[in-house]
Residue, then its C-alpha position, 0 to 999 in steps of 0.5 A: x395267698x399271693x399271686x404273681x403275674x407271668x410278667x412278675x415272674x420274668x422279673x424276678x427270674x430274670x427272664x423274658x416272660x416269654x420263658x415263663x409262659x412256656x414253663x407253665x404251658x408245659x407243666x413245669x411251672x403250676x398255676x392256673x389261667x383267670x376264666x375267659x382270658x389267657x392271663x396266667x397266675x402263679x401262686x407264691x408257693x408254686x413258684x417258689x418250689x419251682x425256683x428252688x427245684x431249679x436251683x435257681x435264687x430265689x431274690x426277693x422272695x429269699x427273706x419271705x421264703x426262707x427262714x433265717x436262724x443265727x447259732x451263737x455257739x461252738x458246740x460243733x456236734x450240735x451245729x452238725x446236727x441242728x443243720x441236719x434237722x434244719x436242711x436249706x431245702x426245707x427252707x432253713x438258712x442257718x449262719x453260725x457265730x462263735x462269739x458275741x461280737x460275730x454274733x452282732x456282725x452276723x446279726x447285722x447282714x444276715x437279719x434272722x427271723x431266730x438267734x439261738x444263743x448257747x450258753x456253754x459259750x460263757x454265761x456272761x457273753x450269752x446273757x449280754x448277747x441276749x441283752x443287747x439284741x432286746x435292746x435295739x428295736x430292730x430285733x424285738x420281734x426276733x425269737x431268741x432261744x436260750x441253750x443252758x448248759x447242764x453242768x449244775x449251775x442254776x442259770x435262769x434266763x431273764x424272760x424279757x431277754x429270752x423267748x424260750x430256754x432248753x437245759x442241755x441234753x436235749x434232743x435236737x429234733x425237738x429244738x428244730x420242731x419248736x424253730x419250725x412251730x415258732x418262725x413259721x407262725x411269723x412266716x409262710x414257709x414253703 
């Protein structure tokens, strides 16, 4: 469990620490102090929820905190609906892209801890999309999940590619529940 000083958290609130010393004396900001000093420690969970109940950014605390899920995709009933079951506020930052070069451009600035392809974009794109992310080694430890369409083609999805597929139609709950399992296995979600 990582624990932050006042001073730290004046850094990274852009504070004085001061402010954050009155935050934890009036309750707002839970921590503990270290027995026989007055040194105040705020674990990273407290603080984090704290940030986010304020509305305030959370900083270098964003790619620790949060996990980033990228959709490849155009189905809009299941972006809407993925969104609903993935909310900012449980820690899910979701981007979209339409295409496999939006995909590349997304995947660049946005570095997701997930990239959920869905194949009804075209099988082809999906698999090269797919491909292309296992060939460069900045995304070999990002999950990958293959969306495939239920139109009675046999796709199979090569496993080398691809960490886990669901065939269309599924709940959307069930993906979201896996998303949690799976990233939240690499990372402490608050």
């Amino acid at each position: 469990m990582k624990v932050f000083t006042t001073g730290q958290v004046a850094k990274i609130c852009k504070v004085a620490p001061r402010t954050v010393s009155k935050w934890f004396d009036s309750g707002r900001l839970r921590g503990y102090r270290i027995p026989g000093s007055q040194d105040r420690r705020i674990p990273r969970e407290y603080l984090i929820k704290f940030l986010k109940e304020h509305g305030m950014p959370l900083g270098d605390l964003e790619d620790e905190a949060m996990a980033k899920v990228l959709l490849v995709g155009q189905d809009q009933v299941l972006i809407e609906n993925l969104k609903k079951q993935l909310p900012l506020e449980r820690s899910f930052k979701i981007q979209i892209a339409a295409s496999g070069f939006e995909a590349g451009i997304q995947a660049e600035s946005f570095h997701p801890d997930c990239i959920v392809v869905d194949y009804s974009i075209g099988r082809i794109d999906a698999q090269q999309i797919c491909q292309n992310l296992r060939r460069n080694s900045e995304y070999a430890e990002t999950i990958v999940i293959a969306l495939l369409p239920d139109d009675g083609s046999q796709i199979t999805v090569d496993r080398a590619h691809v960490n886990e597929s669901f065939k269309k139609p599924f709940d959307v709950a069930l993906l979201a529940e896996r998303l949690r399992t799976l990233i939240g296995a690499r990372k402490e979600l608050v």
